[in-house]
C-alpha positions as CSV (number, residue, x, y, z in Angstrom):
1,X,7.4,-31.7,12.5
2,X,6.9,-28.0,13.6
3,X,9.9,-26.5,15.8
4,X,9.8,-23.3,17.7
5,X,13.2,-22.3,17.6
6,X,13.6,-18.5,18.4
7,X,11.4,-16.3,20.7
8,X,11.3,-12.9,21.6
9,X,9.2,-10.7,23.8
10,X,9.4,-8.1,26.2
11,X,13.2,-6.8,28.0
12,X,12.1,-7.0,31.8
13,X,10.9,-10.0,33.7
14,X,7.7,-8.3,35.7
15,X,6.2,-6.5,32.7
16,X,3.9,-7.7,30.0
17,X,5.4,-6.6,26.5
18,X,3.1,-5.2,23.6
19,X,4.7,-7.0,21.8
20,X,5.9,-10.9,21.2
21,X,6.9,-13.0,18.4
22,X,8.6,-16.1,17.2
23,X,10.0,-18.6,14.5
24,X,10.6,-21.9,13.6
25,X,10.2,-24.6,11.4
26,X,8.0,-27.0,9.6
27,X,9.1,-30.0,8.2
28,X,7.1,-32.9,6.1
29,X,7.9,-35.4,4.0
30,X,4.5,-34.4,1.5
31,X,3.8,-31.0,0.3
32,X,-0.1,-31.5,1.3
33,X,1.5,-32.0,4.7
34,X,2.9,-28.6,4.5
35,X,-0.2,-27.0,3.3
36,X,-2.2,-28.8,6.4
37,X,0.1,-27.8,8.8
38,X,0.3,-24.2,7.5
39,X,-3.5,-24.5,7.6
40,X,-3.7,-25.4,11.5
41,X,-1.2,-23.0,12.5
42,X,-2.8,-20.2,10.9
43,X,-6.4,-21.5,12.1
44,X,-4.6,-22.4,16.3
45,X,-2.2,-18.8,16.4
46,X,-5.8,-16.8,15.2
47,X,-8.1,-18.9,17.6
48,X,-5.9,-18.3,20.5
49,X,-5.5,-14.5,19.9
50,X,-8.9,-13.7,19.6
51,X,-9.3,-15.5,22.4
52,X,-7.0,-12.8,24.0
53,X,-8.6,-9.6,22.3
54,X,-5.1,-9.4,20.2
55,X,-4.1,-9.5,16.8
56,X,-1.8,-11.5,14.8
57,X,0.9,-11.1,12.2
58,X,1.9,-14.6,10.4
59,X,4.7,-14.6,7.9
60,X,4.9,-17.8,6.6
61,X,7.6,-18.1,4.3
62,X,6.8,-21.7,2.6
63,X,10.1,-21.6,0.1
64,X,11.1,-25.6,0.2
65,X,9.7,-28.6,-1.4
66,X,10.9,-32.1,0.4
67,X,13.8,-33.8,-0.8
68,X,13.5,-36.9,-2.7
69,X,16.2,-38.8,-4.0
70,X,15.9,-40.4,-7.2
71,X,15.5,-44.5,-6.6
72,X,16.9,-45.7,-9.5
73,X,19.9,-43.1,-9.4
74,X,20.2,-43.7,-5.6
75,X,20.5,-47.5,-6.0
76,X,23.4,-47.4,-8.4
77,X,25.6,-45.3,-6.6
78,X,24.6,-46.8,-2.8
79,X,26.3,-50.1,-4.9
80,X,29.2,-48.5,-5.7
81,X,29.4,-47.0,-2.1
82,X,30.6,-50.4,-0.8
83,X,33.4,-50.8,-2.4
84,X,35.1,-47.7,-0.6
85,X,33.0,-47.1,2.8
86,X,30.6,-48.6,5.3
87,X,27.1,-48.2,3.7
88,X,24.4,-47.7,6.3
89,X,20.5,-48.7,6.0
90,X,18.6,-45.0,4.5
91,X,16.0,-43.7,6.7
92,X,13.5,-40.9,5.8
93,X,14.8,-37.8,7.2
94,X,13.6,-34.4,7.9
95,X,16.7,-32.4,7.2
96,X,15.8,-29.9,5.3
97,X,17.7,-29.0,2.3
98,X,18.2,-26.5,-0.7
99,X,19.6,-29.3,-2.8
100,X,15.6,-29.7,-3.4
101,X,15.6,-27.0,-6.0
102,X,18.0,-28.8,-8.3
103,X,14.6,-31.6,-8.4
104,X,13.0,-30.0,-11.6
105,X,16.2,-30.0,-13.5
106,X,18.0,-33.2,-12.7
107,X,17.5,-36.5,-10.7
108,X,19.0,-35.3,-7.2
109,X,21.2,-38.2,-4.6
110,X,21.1,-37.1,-1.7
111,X,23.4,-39.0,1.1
112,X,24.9,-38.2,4.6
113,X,27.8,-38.8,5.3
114,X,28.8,-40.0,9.1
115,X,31.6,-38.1,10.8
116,X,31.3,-39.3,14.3
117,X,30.2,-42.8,14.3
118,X,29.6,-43.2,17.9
119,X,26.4,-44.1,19.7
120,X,24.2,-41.6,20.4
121,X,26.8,-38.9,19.7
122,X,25.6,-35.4,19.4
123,X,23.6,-34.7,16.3
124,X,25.2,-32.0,13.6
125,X,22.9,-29.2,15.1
126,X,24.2,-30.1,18.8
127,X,26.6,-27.6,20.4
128,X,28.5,-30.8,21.7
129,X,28.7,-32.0,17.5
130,X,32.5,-33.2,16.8
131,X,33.1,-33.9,13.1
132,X,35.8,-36.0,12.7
133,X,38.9,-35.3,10.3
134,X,38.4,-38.4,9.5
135,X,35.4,-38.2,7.7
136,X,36.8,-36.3,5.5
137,X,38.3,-38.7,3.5
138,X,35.2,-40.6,2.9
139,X,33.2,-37.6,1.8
140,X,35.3,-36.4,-0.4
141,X,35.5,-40.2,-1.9
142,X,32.1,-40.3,-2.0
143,X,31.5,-37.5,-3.9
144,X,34.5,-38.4,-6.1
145,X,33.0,-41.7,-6.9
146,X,29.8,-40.4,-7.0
147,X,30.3,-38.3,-9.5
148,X,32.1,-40.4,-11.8
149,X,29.6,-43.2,-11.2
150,X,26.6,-41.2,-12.4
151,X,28.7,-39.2,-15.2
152,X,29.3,-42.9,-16.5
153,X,25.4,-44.3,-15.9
154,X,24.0,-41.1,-17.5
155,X,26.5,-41.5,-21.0
C-alpha cells in the first residue's frame, strides 16, 4: 500500500514553483513486495519527468522489514488472553512497526490492543481517535500476563 502523505510546492496559487516534492509510505506484508514497489515508483516518478523535460530526486529510505509474529509464541499467549480480556479474530495488518528489529534476536508477539470498541470508530491515526481510560487496564494486563506467560514457556 503506497501513501502520499505530505506535499509541498510552490507559496502562491497562480505561479508554477521550480520546485515540488513529497513523502509517504510503502507498506507490504513481503520484502520482495517492497523491492517491486520501490522498483515501479522509481521506473513511474522517472517516466513521468522526462516526460516533462525535469529531473528527479528520490530518497527512498527502505529502513523496515514487515512484522511477523511468532505462531507458535503467538498461540500460547492469545490462550492465555481469554482468561482476562475479550480476544478478537487477528487479521494481517499494515501498521508499521519498529518492534520488527527485535525479529533477528528474539521471537516477537505482536498484539493491539482495542481502546474504543465501537463500530467504525475513528482509527488511531484519525484526528477524531478517543482512547479510552479504560483500556488501560487491559493493556497493561496484557502485557503483565504476557510477559509472565512467555517468561514461563521459554524456562
Amino acid at each position: 500500500m503506497l501513501s502520499i502523505t505530505e506535499l509541498h510546492g510552490g507559496h502562491v496559487w497562480n505561479v508554477v514553483p521550480d520546485k515540488a516534492s513529497f513523502q509517504g509510505t510503502v507498506r507490504y506484508f513481503h520484502k520482495s513486495d517492497g523491492e517491486l514497489v520501490e522498483k515501479r515508483f522509481k521506473q513511474q516518478v522517472q517516466s513521468i519527468a522526462a516526460g516533462y523535460g525535469i529531473t528527479t530526486d528520490i530518497d527512498w529510505d527502505d529502513f523496515q522489514n514487515p512484522l511477523v509474529s511468532d505462531m507458535e509464541l503467538s498461540k500460547i499467549v492469545a490462550d492465555n488472553v481469554r482468561d482476562y480480556a475479550q480476544l478478537e479474530p487477528i487479521h494481517p495488518s499494515m501498521a508499521g512497526e519498529d518492534f520488527c528489529d527485535f525479529m533477528p534476536v528474539t521471537m516477537p508477539v505482536f498484539a493491539f490492543i482495542g481502546s474504543n470498541g465501537e463500530k467504525g470508530c475513528p482509527d488511531w491515526h484519525s484526528p477524531h481517535f478517543v482512547g479510552l481510560d479504560e483500556s488501560l487496564q487491559a493493556g497493561v494486563e496484557f502485557y503483565a500476563n504476557a510477559a509472565l506467560t512467555v517468561l514461563n514457556e521459554l524456562s
